[in-house]
ChimeraX commands (.cxc) that place a marker at each C-alpha (Angstrom):
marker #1 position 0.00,0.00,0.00 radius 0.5
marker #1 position 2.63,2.46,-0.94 radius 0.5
marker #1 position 0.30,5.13,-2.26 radius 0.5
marker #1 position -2.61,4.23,0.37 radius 0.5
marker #1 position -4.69,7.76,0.41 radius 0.5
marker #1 position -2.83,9.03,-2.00 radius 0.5
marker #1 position -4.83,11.15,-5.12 radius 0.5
marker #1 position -3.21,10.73,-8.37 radius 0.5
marker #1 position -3.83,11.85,-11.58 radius 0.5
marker #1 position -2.95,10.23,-14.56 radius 0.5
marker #1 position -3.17,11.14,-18.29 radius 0.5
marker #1 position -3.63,8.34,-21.15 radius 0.5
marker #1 position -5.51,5.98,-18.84 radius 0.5
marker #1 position -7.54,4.18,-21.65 radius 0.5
marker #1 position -4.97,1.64,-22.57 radius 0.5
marker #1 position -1.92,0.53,-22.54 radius 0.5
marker #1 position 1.04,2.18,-19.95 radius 0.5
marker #1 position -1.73,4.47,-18.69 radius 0.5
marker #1 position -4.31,1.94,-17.93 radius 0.5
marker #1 position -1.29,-0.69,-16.27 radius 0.5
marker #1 position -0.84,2.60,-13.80 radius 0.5
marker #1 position -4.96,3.11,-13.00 radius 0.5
marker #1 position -4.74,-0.87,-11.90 radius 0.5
marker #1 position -1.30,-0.72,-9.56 radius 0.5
marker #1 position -2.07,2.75,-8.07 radius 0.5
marker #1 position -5.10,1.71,-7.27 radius 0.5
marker #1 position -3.77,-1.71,-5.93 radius 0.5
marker #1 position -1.12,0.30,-3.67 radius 0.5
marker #1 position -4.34,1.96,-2.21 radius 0.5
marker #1 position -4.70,5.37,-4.21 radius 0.5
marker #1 position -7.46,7.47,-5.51 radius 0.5
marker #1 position -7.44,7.92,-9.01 radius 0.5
marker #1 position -8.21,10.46,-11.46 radius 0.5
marker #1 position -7.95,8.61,-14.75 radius 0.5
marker #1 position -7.96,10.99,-17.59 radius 0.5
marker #1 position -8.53,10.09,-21.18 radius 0.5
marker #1 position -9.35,11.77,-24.77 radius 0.5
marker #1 position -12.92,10.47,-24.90 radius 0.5
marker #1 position -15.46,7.87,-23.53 radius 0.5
marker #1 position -16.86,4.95,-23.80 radius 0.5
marker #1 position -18.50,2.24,-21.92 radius 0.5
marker #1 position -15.47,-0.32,-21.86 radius 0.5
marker #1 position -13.10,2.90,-19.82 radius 0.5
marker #1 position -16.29,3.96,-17.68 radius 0.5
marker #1 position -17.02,0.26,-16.76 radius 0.5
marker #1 position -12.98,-0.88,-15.73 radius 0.5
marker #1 position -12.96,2.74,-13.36 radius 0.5
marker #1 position -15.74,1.10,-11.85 radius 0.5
marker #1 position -14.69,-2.33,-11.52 radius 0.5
marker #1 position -11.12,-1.12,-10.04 radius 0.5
marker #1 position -12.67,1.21,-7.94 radius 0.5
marker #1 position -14.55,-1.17,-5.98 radius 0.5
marker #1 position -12.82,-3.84,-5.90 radius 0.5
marker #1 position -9.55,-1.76,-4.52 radius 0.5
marker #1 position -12.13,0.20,-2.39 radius 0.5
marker #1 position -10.40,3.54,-3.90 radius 0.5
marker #1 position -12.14,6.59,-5.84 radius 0.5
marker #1 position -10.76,6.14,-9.68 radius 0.5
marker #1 position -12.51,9.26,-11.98 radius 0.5
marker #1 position -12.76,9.26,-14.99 radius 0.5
marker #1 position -11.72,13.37,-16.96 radius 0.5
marker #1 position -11.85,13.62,-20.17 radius 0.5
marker #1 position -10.47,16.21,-22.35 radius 0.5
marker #1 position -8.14,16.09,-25.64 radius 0.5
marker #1 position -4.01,17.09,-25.33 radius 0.5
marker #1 position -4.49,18.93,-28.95 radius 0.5
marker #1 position -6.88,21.13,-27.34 radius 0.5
marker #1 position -6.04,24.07,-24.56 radius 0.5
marker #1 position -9.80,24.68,-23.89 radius 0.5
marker #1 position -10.36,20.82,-23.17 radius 0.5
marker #1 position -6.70,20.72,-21.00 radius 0.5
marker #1 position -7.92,23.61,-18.86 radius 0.5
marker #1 position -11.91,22.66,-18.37 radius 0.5
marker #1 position -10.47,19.10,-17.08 radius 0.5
marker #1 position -8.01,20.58,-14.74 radius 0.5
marker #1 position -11.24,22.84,-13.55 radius 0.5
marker #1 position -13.00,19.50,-13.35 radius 0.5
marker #1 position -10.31,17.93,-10.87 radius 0.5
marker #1 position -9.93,21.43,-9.18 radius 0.5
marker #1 position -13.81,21.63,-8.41 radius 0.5
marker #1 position -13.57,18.30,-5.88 radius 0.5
marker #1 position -10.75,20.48,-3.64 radius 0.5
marker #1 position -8.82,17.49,-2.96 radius 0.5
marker #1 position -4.68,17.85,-2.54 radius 0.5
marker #1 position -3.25,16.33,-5.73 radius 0.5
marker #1 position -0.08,14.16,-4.25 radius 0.5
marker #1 position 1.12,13.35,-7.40 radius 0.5
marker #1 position 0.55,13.42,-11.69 radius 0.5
marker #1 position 1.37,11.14,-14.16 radius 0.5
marker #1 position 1.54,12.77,-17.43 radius 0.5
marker #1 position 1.32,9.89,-19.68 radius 0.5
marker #1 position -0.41,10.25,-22.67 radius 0.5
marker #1 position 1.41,10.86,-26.05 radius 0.5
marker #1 position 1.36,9.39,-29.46 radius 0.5
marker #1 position 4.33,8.10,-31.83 radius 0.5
marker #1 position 5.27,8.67,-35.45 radius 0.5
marker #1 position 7.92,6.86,-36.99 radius 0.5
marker #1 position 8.52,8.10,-40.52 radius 0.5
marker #1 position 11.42,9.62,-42.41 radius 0.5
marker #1 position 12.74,12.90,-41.45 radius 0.5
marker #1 position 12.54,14.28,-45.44 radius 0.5
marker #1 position 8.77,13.11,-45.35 radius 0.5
marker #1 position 8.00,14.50,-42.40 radius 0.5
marker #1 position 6.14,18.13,-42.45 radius 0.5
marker #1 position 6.15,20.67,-40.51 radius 0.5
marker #1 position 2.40,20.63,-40.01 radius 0.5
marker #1 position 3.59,16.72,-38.59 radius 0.5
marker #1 position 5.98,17.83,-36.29 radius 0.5
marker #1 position 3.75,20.52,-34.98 radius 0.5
marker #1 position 1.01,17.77,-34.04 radius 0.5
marker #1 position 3.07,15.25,-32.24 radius 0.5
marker #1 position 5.18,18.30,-30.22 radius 0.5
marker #1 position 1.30,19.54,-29.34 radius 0.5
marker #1 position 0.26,16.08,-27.88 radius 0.5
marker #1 position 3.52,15.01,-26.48 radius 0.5
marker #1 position 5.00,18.37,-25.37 radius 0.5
marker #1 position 3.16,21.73,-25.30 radius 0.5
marker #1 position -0.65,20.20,-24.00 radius 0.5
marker #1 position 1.37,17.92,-21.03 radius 0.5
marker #1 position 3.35,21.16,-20.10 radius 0.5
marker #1 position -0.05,23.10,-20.24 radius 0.5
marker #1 position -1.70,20.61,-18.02 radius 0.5
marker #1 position 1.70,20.64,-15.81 radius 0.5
marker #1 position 1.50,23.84,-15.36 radius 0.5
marker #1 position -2.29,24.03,-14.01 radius 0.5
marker #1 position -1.42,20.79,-11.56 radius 0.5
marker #1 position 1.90,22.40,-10.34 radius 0.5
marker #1 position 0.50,26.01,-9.22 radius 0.5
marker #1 position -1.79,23.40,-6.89 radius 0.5
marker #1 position 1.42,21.65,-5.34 radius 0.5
marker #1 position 2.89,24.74,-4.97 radius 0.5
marker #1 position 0.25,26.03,-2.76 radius 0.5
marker #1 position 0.31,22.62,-0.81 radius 0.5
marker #1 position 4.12,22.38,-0.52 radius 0.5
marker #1 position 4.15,19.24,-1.78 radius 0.5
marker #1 position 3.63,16.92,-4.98 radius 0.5
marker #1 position 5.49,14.50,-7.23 radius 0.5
marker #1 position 5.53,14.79,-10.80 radius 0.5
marker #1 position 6.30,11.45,-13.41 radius 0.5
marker #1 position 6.76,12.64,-16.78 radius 0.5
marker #1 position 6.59,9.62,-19.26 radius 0.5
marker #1 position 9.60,10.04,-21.71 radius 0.5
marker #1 position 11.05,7.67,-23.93 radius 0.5
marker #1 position 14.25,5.86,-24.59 radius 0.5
marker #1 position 13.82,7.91,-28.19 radius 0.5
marker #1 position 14.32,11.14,-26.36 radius 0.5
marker #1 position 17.65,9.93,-25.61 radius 0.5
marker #1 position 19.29,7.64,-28.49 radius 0.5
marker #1 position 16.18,7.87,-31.59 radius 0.5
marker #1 position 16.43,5.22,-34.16 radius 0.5
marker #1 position 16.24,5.96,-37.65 radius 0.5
marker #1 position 12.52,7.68,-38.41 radius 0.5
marker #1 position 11.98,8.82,-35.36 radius 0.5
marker #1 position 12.85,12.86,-35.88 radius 0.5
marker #1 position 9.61,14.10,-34.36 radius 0.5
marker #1 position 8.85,11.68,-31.78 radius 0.5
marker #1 position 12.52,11.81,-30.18 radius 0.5
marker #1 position 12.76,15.31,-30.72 radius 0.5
marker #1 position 9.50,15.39,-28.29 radius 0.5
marker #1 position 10.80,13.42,-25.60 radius 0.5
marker #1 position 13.87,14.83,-25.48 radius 0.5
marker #1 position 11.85,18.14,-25.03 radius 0.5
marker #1 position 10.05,16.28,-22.19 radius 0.5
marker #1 position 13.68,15.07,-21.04 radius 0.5
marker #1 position 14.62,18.77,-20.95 radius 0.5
marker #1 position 11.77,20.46,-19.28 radius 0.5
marker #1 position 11.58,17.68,-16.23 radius 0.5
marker #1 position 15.20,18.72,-15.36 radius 0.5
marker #1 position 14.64,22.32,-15.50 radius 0.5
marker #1 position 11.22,22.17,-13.76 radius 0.5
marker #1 position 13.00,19.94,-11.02 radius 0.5
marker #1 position 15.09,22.81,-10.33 radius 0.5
marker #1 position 11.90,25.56,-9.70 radius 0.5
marker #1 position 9.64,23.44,-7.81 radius 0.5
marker #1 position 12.32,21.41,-5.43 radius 0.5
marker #1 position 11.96,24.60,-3.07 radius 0.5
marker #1 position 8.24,23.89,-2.75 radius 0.5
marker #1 position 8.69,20.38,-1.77 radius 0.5
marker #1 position 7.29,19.39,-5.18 radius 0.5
marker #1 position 9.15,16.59,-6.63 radius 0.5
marker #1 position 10.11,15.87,-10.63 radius 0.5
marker #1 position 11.15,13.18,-12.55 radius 0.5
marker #1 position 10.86,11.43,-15.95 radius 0.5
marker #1 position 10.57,7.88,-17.05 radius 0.5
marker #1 position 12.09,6.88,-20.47 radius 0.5
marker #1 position 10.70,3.54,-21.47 radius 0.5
marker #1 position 11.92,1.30,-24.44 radius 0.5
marker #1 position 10.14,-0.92,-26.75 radius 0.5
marker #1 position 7.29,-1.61,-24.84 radius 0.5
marker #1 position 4.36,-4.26,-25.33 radius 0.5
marker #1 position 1.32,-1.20,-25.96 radius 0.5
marker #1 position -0.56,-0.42,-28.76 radius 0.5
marker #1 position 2.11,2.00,-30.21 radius 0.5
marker #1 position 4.40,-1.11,-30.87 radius 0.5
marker #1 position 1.58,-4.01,-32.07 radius 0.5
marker #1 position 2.37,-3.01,-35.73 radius 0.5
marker #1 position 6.19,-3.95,-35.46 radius 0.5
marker #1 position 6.57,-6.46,-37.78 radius 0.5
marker #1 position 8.15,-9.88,-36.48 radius 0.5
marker #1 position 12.07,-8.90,-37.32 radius 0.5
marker #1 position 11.40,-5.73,-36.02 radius 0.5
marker #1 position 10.54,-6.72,-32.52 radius 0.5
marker #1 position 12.80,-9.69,-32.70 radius 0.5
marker #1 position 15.66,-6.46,-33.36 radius 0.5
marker #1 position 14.28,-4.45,-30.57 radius 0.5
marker #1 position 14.55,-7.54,-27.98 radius 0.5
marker #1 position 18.02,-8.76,-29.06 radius 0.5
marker #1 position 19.35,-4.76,-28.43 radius 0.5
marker #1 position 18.18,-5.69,-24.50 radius 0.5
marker #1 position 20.29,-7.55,-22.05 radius 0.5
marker #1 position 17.01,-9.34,-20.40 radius 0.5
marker #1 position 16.09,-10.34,-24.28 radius 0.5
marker #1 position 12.38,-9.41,-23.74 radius 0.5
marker #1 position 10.42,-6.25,-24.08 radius 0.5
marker #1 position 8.94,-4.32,-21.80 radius 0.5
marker #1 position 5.55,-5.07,-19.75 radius 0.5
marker #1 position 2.99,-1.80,-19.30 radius 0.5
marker #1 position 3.39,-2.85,-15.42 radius 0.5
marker #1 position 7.37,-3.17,-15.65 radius 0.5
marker #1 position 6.56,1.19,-16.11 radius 0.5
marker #1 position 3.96,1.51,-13.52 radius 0.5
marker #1 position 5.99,-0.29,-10.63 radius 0.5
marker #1 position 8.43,1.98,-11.36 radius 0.5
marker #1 position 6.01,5.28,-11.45 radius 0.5
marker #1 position 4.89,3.65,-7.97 radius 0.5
marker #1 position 7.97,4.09,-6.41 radius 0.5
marker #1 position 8.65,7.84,-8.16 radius 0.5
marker #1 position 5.10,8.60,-6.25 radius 0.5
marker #1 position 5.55,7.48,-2.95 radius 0.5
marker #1 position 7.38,8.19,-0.09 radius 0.5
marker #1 position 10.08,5.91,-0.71 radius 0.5
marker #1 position 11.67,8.49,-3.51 radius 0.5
marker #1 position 11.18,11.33,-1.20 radius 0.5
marker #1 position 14.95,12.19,-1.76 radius 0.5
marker #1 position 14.89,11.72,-5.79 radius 0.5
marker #1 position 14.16,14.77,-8.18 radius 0.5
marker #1 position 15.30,15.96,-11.63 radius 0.5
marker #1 position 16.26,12.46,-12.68 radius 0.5
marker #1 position 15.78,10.30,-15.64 radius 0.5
marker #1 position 15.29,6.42,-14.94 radius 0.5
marker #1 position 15.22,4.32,-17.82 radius 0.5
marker #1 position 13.31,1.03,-18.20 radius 0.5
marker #1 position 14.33,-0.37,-20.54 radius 0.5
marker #1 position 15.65,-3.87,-20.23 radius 0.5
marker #1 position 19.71,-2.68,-20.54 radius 0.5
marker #1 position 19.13,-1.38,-23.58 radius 0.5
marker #1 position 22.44,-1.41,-25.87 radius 0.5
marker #1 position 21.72,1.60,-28.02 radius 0.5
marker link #1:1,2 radius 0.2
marker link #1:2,3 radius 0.2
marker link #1:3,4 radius 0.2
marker link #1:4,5 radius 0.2
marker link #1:5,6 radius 0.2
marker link #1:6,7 radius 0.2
marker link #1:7,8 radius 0.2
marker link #1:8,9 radius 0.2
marker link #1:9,10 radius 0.2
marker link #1:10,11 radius 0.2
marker link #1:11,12 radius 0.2
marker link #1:12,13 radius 0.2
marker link #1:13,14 radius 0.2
marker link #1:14,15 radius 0.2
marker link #1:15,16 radius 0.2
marker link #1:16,17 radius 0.2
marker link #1:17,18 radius 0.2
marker link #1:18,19 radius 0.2
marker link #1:19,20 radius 0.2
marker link #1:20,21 radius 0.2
marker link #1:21,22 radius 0.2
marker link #1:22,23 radius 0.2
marker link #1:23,24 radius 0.2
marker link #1:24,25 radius 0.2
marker link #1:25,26 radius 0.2
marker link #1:26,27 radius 0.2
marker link #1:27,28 radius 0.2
marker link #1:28,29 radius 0.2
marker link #1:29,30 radius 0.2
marker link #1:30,31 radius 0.2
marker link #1:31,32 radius 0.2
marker link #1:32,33 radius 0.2
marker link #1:33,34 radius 0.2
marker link #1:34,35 radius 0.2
marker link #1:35,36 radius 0.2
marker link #1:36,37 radius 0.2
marker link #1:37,38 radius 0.2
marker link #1:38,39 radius 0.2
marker link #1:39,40 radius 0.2
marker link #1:40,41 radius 0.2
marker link #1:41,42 radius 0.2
marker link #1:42,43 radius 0.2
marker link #1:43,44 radius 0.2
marker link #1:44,45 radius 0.2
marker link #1:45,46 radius 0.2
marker link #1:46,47 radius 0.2
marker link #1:47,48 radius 0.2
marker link #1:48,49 radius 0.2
marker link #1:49,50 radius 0.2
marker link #1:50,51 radius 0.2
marker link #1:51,52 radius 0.2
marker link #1:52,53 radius 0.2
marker link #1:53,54 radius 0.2
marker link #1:54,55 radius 0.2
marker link #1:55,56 radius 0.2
marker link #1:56,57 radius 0.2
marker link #1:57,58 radius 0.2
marker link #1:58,59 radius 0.2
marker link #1:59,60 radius 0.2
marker link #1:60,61 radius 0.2
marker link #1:61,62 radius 0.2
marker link #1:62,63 radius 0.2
marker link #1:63,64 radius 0.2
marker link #1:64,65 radius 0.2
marker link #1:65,66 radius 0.2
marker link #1:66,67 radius 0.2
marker link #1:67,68 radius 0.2
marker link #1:68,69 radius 0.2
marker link #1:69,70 radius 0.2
marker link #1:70,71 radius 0.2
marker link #1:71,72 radius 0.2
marker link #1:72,73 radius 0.2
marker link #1:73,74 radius 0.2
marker link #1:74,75 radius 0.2
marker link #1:75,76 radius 0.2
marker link #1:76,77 radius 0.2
marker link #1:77,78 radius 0.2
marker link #1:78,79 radius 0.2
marker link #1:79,80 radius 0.2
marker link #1:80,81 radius 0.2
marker link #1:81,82 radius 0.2
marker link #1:82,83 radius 0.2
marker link #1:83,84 radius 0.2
marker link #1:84,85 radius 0.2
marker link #1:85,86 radius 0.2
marker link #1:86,87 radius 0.2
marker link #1:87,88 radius 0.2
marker link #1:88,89 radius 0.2
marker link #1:89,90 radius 0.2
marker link #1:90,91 radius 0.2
marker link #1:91,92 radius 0.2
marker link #1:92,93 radius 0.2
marker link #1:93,94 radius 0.2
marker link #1:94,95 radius 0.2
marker link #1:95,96 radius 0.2
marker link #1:96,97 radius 0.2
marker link #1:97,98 radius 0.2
marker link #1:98,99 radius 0.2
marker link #1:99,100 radius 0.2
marker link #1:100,101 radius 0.2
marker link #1:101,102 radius 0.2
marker link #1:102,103 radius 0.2
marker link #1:103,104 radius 0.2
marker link #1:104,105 radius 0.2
marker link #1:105,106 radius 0.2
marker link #1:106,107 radius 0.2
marker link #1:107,108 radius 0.2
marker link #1:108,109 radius 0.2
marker link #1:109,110 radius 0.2
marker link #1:110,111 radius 0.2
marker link #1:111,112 radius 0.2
marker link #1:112,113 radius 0.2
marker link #1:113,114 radius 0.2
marker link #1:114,115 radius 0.2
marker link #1:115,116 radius 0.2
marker link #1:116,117 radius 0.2
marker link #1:117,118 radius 0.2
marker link #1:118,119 radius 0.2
marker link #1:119,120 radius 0.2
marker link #1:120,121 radius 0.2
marker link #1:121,122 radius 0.2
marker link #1:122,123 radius 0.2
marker link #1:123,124 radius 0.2
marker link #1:124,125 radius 0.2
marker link #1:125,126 radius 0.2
marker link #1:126,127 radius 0.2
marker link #1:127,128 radius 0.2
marker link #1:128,129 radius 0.2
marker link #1:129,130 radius 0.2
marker link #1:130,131 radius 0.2
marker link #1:131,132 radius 0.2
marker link #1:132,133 radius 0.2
marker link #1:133,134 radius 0.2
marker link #1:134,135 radius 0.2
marker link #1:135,136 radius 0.2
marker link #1:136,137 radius 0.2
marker link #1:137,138 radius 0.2
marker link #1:138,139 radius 0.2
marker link #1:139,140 radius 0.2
marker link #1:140,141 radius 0.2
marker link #1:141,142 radius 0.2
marker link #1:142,143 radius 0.2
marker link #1:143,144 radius 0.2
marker link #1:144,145 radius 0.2
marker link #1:145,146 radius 0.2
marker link #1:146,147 radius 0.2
marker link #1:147,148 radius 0.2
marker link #1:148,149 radius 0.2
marker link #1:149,150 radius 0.2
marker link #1:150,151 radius 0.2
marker link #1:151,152 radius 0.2
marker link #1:152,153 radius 0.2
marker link #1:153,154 radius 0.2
marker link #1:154,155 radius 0.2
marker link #1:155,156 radius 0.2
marker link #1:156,157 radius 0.2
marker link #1:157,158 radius 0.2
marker link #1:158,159 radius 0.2
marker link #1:159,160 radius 0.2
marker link #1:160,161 radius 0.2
marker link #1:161,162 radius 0.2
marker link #1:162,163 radius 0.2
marker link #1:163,164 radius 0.2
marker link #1:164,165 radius 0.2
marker link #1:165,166 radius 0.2
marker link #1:166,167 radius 0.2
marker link #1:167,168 radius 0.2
marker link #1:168,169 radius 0.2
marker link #1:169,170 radius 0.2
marker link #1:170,171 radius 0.2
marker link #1:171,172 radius 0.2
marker link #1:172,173 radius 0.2
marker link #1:173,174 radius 0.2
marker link #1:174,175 radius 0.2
marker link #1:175,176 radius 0.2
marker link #1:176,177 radius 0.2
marker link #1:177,178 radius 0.2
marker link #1:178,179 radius 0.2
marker link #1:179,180 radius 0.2
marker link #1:180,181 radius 0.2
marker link #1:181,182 radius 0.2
marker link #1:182,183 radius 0.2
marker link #1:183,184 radius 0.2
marker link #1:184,185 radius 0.2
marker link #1:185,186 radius 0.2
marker link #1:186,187 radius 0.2
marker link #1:187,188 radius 0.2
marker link #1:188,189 radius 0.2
marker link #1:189,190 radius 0.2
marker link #1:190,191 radius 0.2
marker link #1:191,192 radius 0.2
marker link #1:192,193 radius 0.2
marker link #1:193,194 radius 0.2
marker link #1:194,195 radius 0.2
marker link #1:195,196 radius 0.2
marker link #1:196,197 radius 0.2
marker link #1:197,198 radius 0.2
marker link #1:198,199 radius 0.2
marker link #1:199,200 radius 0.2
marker link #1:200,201 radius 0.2
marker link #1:201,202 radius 0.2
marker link #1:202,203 radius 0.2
marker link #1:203,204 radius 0.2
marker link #1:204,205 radius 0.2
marker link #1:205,206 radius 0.2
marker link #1:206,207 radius 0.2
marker link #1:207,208 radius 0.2
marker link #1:208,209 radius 0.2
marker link #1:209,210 radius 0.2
marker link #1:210,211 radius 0.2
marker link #1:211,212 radius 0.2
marker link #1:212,213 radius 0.2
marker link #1:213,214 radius 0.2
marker link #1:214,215 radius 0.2
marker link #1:215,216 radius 0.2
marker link #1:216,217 radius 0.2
marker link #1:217,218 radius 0.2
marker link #1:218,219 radius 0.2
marker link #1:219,220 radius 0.2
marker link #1:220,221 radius 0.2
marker link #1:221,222 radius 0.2
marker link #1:222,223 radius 0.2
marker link #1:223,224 radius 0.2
marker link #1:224,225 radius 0.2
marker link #1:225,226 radius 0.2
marker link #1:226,227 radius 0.2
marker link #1:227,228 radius 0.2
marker link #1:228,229 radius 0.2
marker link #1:229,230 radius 0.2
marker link #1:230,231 radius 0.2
marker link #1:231,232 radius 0.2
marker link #1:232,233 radius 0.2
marker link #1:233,234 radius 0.2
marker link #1:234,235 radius 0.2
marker link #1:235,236 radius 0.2
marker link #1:236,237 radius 0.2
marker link #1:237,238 radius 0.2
marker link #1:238,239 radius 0.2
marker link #1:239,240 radius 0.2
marker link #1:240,241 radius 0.2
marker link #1:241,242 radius 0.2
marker link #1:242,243 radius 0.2
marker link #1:243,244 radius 0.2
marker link #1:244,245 radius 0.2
marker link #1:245,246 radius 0.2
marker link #1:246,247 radius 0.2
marker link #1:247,248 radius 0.2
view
């Protein structure tokens, strides 16, 4: 119960890394709000289902990274409950992988919006709140890419490494409010942004690891566990990567 009482939000929630962390936070004992672009029944019905049968609050917020308007009225939706926000998970992100020449402008623009400029938005709405309560830890979800990109992967890497960037720097502003910042840079990882990978292409991506698998959504959520609770209280401004020892 390393997050018991806890109230967490979490961006991205609707599948893959994001829905792993809605399931384990709630299983270390902590409310949830579980933020996603849109609904439906299947989302609605597995906040329920977790809810009760972790006895937690999980909340489900809705509201589209490509839109400022929809960032700020969910923020005003979490806001409205006046509950402390211990800690965010800003999660959600999509990937391109595509040749830098036939990549636009218009392209790059996009995936910096979703990845980069709506998270630091949102960040910036959750952070005056931690501020205020002199106290908070932050888990921005990077990637491996925003360190070492492989071929195609201009945009995307370029985004993460923005996200890479920003978590140091915003580490440094917010450590003397007791708020707390850190990124996690994942590798290849089994969610529906690798499933179209053909077979030599994950086969390549699990030989580059020295545990020869990829990654589980939980193998990222144990470790956002432990960036939330009181057992990093002394970590900030860092970059952990899971990623399997990763050669390159």
């Amino acid at each position: 119960m390393l997050l018991q009482g806890k109230n967490i939000i979490v961006t991205g929630t609707n599948r893959g890394m994001g829905k792993a962390m809605v399931e384990v936070f709630a299983q270390q004992g902590a409310n949830v709000w579980a933020c996603a672009r849109k609904a439906s029944e299947e989302f609605e019905q597995n906040c329920q289902t977790l809810a009760q049968q972790y006895n937690v609050e999980i909340k489900p917020v809705y509201f589209d990274l490509s839109n400022n308007d929809e960032i700020k009225a969910g923020f005003k939706t979490i806001m409205g409950e006046k509950k402390p926000v211990d800690g965010l998970v800003s999660n959600a992100g999509v990937i391109l992988t595509t040749l830098f020449q036939l990549t636009t402008i218009d392209k790059f623009k996009e995936i910096f919006q979703v990845n980069f400029f709506g998270p630091m938005l949102f960040e910036q709405y959750v952070s005056k709140l931690m501020i205020k309560q002199k106290s908070g830890s932050i888990v921005n979800i990077a990637s491996t890419s925003g360190i070492n990109p492989p071929i195609g992967q201009s945009a995307y890497g370029a985004s993460k490494n923005a996200v890479i960037a920003a978590t140091i720097a915003i580490a440094k502003e917010l450590g003397t409010y007791g708020v707390r910042v850190n990124a996690i840079a994942p590798s290849f990882t089994k969610t529906d942004m690798t499933k179209d990978m053909t077979d030599d292409q994950t086969q390549t991506a699990i030989n580059n690891t020295i545990l020869k698998r990829m990654g589980d959504p939980q193998d990222v959520a144990n470790v956002a566990t432990f960036l939330l609770s009181d057992l990093s209280s002394y970590l900030t401004g860092q970059v952990i990567r899971v990623d399997g020892g990763q050669a390159n």
